[in-house]
C-alpha positions as CSV (number, residue, x, y, z in Angstrom):
1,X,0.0,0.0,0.0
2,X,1.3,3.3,-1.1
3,X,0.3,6.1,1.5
4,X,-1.4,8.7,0.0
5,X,0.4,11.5,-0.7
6,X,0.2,15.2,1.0
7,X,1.0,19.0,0.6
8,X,3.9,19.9,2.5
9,X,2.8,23.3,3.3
10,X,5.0,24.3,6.5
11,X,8.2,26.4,6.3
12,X,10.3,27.6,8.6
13,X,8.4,29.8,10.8
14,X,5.4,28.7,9.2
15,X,2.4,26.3,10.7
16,X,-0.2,25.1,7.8
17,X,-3.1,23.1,7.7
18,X,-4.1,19.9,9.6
19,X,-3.4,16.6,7.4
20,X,-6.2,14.4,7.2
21,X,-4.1,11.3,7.3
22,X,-1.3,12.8,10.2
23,X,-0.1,15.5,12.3
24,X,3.8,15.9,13.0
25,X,4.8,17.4,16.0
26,X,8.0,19.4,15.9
27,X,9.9,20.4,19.1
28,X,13.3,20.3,20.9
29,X,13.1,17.4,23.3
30,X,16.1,16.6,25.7
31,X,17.7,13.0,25.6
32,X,18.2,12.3,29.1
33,X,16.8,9.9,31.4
34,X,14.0,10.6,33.9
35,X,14.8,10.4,37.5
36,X,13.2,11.2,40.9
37,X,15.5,13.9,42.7
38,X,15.0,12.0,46.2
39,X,16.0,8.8,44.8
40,X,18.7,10.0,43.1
41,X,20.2,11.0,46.1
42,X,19.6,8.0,47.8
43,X,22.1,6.3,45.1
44,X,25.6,5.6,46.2
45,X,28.6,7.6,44.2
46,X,30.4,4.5,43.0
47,X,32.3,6.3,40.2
48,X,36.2,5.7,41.0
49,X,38.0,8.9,42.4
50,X,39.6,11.0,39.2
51,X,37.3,9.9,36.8
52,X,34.5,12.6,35.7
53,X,31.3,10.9,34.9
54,X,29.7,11.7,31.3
55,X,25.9,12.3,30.7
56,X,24.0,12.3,27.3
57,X,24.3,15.4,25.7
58,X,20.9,16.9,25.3
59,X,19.3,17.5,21.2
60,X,21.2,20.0,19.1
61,X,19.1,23.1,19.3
62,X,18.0,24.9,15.9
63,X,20.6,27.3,16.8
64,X,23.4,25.4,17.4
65,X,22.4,23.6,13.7
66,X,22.2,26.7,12.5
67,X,25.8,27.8,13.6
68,X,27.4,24.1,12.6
69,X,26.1,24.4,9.1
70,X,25.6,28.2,8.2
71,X,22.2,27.3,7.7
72,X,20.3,25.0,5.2
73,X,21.2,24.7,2.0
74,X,19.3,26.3,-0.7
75,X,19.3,26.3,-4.6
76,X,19.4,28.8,-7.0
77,X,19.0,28.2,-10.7
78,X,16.6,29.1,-14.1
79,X,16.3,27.2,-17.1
80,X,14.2,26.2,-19.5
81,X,14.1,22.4,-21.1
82,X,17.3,21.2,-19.2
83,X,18.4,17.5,-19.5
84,X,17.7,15.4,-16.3
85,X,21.5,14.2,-15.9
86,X,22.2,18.4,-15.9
87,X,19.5,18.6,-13.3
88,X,21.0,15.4,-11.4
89,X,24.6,17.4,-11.5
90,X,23.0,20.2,-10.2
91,X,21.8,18.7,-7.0
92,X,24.8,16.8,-6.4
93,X,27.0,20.0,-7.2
94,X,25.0,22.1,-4.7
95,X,25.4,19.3,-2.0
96,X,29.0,18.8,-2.3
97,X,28.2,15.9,-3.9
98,X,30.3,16.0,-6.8
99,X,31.3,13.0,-8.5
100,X,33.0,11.3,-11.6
101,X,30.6,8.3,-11.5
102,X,28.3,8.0,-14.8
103,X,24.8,9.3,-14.7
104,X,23.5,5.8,-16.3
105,X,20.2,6.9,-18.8
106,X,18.1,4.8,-16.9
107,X,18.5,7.2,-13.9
108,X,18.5,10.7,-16.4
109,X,16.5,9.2,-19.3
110,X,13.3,11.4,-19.2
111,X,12.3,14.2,-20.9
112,X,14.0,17.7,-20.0
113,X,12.5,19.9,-17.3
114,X,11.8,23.5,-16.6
115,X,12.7,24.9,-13.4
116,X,12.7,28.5,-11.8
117,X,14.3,28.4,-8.3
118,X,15.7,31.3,-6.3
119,X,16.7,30.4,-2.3
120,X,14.4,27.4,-2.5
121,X,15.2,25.1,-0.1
122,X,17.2,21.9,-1.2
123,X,14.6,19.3,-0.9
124,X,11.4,21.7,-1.8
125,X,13.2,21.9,-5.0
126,X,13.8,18.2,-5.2
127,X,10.0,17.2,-4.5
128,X,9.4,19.5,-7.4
129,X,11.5,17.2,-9.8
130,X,10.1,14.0,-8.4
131,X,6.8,15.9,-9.5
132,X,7.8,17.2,-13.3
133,X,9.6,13.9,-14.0
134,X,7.7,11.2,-11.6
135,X,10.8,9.6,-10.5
136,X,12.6,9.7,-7.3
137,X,15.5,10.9,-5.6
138,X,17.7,7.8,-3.6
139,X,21.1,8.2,-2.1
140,X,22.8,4.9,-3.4
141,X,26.2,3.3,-3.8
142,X,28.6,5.5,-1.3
143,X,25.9,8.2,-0.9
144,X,25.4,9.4,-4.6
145,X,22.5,10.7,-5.7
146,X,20.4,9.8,-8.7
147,X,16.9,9.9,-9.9
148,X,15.3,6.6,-10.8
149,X,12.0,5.7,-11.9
150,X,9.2,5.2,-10.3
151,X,8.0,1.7,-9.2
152,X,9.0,-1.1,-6.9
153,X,6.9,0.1,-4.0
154,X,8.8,3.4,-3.5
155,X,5.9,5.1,-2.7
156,X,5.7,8.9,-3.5
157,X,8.9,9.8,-2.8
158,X,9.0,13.6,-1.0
159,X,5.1,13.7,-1.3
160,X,4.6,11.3,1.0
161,X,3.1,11.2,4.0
162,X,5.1,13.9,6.0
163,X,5.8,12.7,10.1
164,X,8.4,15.6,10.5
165,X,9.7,18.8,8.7
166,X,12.3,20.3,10.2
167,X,15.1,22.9,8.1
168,X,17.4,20.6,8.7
169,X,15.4,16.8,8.5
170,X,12.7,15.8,6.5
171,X,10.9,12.6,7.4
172,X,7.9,10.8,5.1
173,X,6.2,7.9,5.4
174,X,5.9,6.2,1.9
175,X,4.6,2.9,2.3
176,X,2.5,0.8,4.8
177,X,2.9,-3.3,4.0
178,X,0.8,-6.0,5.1
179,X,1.9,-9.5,5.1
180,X,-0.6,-12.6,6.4
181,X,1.6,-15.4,6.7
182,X,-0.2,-19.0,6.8
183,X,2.0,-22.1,7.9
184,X,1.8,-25.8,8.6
185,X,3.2,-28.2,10.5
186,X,4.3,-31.1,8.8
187,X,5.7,-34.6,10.4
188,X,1.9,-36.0,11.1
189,X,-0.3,-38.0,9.0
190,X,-1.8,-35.0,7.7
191,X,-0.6,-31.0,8.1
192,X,-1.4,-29.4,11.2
193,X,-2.3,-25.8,10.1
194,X,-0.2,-23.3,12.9
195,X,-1.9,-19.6,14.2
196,X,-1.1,-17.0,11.3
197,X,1.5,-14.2,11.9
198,X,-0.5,-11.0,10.6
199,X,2.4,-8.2,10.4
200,X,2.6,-4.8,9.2
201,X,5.6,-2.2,8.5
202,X,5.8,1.5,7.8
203,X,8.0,2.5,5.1
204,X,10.0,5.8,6.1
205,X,12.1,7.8,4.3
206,X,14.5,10.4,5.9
207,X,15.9,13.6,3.9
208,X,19.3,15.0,5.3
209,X,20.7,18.5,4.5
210,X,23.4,18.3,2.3
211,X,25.5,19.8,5.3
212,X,24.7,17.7,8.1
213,X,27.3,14.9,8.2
214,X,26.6,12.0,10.3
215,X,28.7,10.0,12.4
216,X,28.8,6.1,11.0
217,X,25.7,6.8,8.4
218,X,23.4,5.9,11.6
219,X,20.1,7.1,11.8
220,X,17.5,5.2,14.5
221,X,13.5,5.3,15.1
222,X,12.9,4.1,18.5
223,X,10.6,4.9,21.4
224,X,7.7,4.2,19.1
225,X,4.3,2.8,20.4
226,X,0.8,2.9,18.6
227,X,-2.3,3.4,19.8
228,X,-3.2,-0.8,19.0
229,X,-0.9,-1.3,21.2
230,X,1.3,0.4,24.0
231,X,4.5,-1.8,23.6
232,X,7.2,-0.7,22.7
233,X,8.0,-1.4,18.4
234,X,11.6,-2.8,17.6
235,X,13.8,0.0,17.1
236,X,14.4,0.8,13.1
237,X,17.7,1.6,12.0
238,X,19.9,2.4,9.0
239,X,22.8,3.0,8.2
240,X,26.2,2.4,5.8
241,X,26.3,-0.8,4.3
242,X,29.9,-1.5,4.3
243,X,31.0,0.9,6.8
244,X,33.5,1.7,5.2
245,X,33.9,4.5,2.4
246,X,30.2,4.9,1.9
247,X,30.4,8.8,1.7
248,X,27.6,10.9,3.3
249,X,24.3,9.4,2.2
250,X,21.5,12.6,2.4
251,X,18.4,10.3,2.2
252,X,18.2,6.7,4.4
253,X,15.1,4.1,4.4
254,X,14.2,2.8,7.6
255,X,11.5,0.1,7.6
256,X,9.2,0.5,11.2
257,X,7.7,-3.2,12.0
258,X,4.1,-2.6,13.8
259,X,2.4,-4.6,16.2
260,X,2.3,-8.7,15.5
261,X,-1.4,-9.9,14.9
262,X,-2.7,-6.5,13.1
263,X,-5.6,-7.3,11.1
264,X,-6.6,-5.9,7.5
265,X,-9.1,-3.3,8.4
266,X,-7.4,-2.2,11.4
267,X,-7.3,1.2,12.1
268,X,-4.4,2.6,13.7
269,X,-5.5,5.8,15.6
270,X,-1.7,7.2,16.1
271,X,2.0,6.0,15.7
272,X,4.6,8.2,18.0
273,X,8.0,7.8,18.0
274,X,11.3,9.5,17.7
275,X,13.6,9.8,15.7
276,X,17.5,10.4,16.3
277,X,20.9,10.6,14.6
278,X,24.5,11.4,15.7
279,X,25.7,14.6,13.8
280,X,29.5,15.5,13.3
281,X,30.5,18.7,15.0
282,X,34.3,18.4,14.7
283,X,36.8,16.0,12.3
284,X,40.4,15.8,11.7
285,X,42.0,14.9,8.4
286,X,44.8,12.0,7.8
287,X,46.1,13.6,4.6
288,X,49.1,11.7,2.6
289,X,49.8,13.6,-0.8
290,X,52.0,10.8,-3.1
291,X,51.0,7.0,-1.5
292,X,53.7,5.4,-3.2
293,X,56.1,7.6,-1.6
294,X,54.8,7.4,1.8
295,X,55.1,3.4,2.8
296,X,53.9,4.1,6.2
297,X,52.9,7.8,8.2
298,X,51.3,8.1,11.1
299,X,48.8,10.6,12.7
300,X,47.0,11.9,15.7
301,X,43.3,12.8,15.2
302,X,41.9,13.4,18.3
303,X,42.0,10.6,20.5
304,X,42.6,8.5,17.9
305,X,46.3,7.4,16.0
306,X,46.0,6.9,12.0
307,X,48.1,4.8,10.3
308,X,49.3,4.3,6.8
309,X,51.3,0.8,6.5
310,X,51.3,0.7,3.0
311,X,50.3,1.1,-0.5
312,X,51.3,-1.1,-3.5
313,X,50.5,-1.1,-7.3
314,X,48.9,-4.7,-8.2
315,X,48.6,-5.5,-11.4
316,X,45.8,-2.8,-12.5
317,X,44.8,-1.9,-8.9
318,X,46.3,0.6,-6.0
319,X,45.9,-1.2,-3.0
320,X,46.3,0.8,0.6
321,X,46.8,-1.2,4.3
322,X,45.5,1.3,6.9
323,X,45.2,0.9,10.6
324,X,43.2,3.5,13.5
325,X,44.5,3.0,16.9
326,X,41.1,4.6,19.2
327,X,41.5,5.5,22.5
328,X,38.4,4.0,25.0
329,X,37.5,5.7,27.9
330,X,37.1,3.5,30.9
331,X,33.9,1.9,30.9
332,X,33.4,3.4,34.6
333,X,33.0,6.6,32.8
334,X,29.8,6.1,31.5
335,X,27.5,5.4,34.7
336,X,24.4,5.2,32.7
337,X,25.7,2.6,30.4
338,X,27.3,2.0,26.9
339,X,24.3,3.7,25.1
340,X,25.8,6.9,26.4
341,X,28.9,6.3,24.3
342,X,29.3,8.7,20.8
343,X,28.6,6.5,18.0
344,X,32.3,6.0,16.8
345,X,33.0,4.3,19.9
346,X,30.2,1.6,19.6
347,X,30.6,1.0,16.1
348,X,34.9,1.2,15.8
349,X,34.5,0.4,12.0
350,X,32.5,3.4,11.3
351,X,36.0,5.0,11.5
352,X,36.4,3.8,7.7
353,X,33.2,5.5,6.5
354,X,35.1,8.9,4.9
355,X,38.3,7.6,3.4
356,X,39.2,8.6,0.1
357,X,41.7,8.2,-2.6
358,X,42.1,10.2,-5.2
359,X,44.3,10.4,-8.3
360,X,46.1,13.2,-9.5
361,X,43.6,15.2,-11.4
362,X,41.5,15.4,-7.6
363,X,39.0,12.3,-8.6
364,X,37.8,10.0,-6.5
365,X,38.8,6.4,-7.1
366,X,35.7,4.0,-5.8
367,X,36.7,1.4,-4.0
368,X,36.8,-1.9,-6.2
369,X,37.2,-4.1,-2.5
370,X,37.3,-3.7,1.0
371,X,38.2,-6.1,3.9
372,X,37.8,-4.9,7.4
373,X,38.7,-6.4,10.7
374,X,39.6,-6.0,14.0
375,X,38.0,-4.5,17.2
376,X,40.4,-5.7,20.0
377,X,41.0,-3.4,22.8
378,X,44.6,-3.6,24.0
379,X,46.7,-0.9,26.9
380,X,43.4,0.8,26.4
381,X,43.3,1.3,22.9
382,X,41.1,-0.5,20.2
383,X,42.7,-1.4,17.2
384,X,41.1,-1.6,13.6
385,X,42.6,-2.5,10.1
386,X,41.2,-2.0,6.4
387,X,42.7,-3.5,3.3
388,X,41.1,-1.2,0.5
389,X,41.5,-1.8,-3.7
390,X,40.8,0.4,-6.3
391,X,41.0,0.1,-10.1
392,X,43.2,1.7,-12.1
393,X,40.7,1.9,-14.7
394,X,37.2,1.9,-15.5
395,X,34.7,1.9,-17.9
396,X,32.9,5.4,-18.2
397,X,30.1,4.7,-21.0
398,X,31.3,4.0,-24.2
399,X,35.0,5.5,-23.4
400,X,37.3,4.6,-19.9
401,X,38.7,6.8,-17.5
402,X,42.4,5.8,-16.3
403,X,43.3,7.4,-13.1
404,X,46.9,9.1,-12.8
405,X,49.5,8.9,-10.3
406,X,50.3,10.4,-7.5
407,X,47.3,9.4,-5.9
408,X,46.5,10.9,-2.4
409,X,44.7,9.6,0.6
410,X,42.1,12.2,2.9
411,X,41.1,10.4,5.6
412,X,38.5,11.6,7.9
413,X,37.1,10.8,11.2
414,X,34.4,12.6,13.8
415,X,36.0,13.2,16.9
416,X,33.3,14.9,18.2
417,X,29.6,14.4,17.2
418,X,25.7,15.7,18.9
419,X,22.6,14.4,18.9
420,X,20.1,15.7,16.7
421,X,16.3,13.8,17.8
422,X,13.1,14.9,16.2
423,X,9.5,13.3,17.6
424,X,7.3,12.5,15.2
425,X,3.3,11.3,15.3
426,X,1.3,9.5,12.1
427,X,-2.6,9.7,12.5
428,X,-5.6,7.8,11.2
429,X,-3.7,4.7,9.1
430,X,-6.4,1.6,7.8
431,X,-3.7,-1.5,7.9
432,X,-4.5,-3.0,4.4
């Protein structure tokens, strides 16, 4: 079932109509846990002497957004009958998103488009391309961003249902699937038919700013209840694939399973959740200008110690040997558990998400292989490895591109990152 679609009427600043289907609520809320002040005190100090406990930081506050970024990104551009894979290299240009991988026709083979933008915000001017062309926008294959066609259940895209709109996030629910699954058990003289498993799960897409960067990929929906029922749904999450070199993806899928036992017909009077993601505030860059020079360098960033072991030509692939050396506070630190811990400490492999290689005219060389290990904490240090490949060569349409030597290595990591949580309430939903 595709969700029907509404007009996203609110701006910044602005409230619009009510939403026959939904209401979104939109408001700071603080991530921290609740406690009674008199049983609090009650609690023994057990952290060890010298060690300064660490809370949850609360949500980043539209300001503070505002400050890391410089605002939201906007686009300005006019023109009349321009070619979708000009209108594709637009919105990646504009995002910082710029990339020598082909535009294949099957993602830019409509017709031309006119467009008349001035300081329209990024993704109102993308909903209006999904509208002129009836494709959609998806952030594939190390975060680049295409159009595709319409179909395979992708629901309407940026007219979707709407849960949240925010300058900075934009969250839609696109799809609502029900599955009736019947089974038997088999091993008796005849089948013995077993209770069926109704299910249902909300399809929801999550548009990022082009300028938020998050740490790991990692975006969560959790806290979620419905009015069928007040448990607690299995958190939703997504993130990179690989971990490792999978860029900045701008728009995530998360798939929210409902209730078990939900019947056609049901009508779902609310679904409230939240929905939260670890944004980069600071990095530090591991630069290394000539590889093949450079068998090995090393470098603090932050905490954390990046190494170069080595990098080797291989027939027609550059292959690179890197290793991150991450310092982990003691766990006594964190009184109110491992959850507390930035993102980049729970998930140590995330540290590969935002290497990049790139060959001497400044493009990017995709990774043709990666192998990633590790995770053992030694002296108080957890130690990672990647073995990374990348073709010397590739086929770009009907010609090939060869990348040139020297090739360079920037590698990035967060070292620190704040919380960015946006509530979020569906209304009115008939289960199919």
């Amino acid at each position: 079932m595709i969700l029907p679609s509404s007009t996203d009427s609110v701006q910044q600043g602005q409230s619009g109509p009510s939403f026959p289907f939904f209401r979104f609520a939109l408001y700071g809320a603080l991530l921290v846990a609740a406690a009674v002040p008199h049983l609090a005190l009650a609690q023994p100090d057990t952290t060890p002497k010298g060690i300064v406990p660490i809370q949850p930081k609360p949500s980043l506050t539209p300001e503070a957004l505002q400050k890391l970024t410089g605002g939201p990104t906007r686009i300005t551009f006019s023109g009349q009958n321009v070619p979708l894979k000009e209108i594709v290299a637009l919105f990646r240009k504009v995002a910082g998103r710029e990339t020598f991988q082909d535009i294949a026709g099957t993602e830019a083979g409509g017709a031309p488009i006119s467009v008349n933008w001035k300081d329209v915000p990024y993704w109102t001017a993308a909903r209006e391309v999904e509208n002129l062309t009836g494709m959609f926008w998806a952030s594939q294959f190390g975060g680049v961003l295409n159009l595709y066609p319409a179909g395979n259940g992708q629901g309407n895209g940026l007219s979707g249902q709407v849960l949240a709109d925010t300058p900075y996030v934009k969250v839609v629910a696109n799809t609502l699937t029900h599955t009736n699954t019947k089974s038997v058990q088999l091993g008796g003289k005849d089948p013995v038919a077993l209770p069926q498993n109704d299910s249902a799960n909300l399809g929801v897409v999550v548009y990022l700013d082009p300028r938020l960067h998050l740490e790991g990929n990692n975006i969560r929906i959790f806290d979620t209840r419905t009015s069928f029922s007040n448990a607690p749904l299995p958190e939703a999450q997504s993130s990179s694939s690989g971990g490792a070199n999978q860029g900045n993806p701008m728009i995530a899928a998360l798939n929210l399973r409902l209730n078990n036992g939900i019947k056609a017909g049901t009508r779902i009077a609310t679904i409230n959740g939240k929905l939260q993601a670890n944004v980069v505030l600071a990095t530090e860059t591991f630069k290394v200008e000539d590889l093949l020079a450079n068998p090995k360098r090393r470098q603090s960033a932050g905490t954390s110690d990046l190494v170069l072991e080595n990098a080797v030509l291989e027939g027609r692939a550059l292959k690179i040997n890197v290793t991150a050396f991450q310092q982990i506070p003691p766990e006594e630190a964190f009184p109110t558990g491992r959850p507390a811990l930035p993102g980049f400490y729970r998930k140590p492999l995330a540290m590969f998400t935002n290497l990049r290689v790139l060959d001497a005219k400044g493009r990017e060389m995709v990774t043709a292989g990666s192998s990633l290990s590790g995770g053992n904490v030694e002296g108080g240090k957890r130690q990672m490895s990647g073995q990374f490949s990348f073709a010397l060569q590739k086929r770009a349409g009907r010609d090939s591109i060869t990348y040139e030597a020297p090739f360079s290595l920037e590698w990035t990591v967060p070292t620190s990152t704040g919380l960015v949580e946006i509530p979020f309430e569906l209304r009115d939903i008939l289960v199919p």
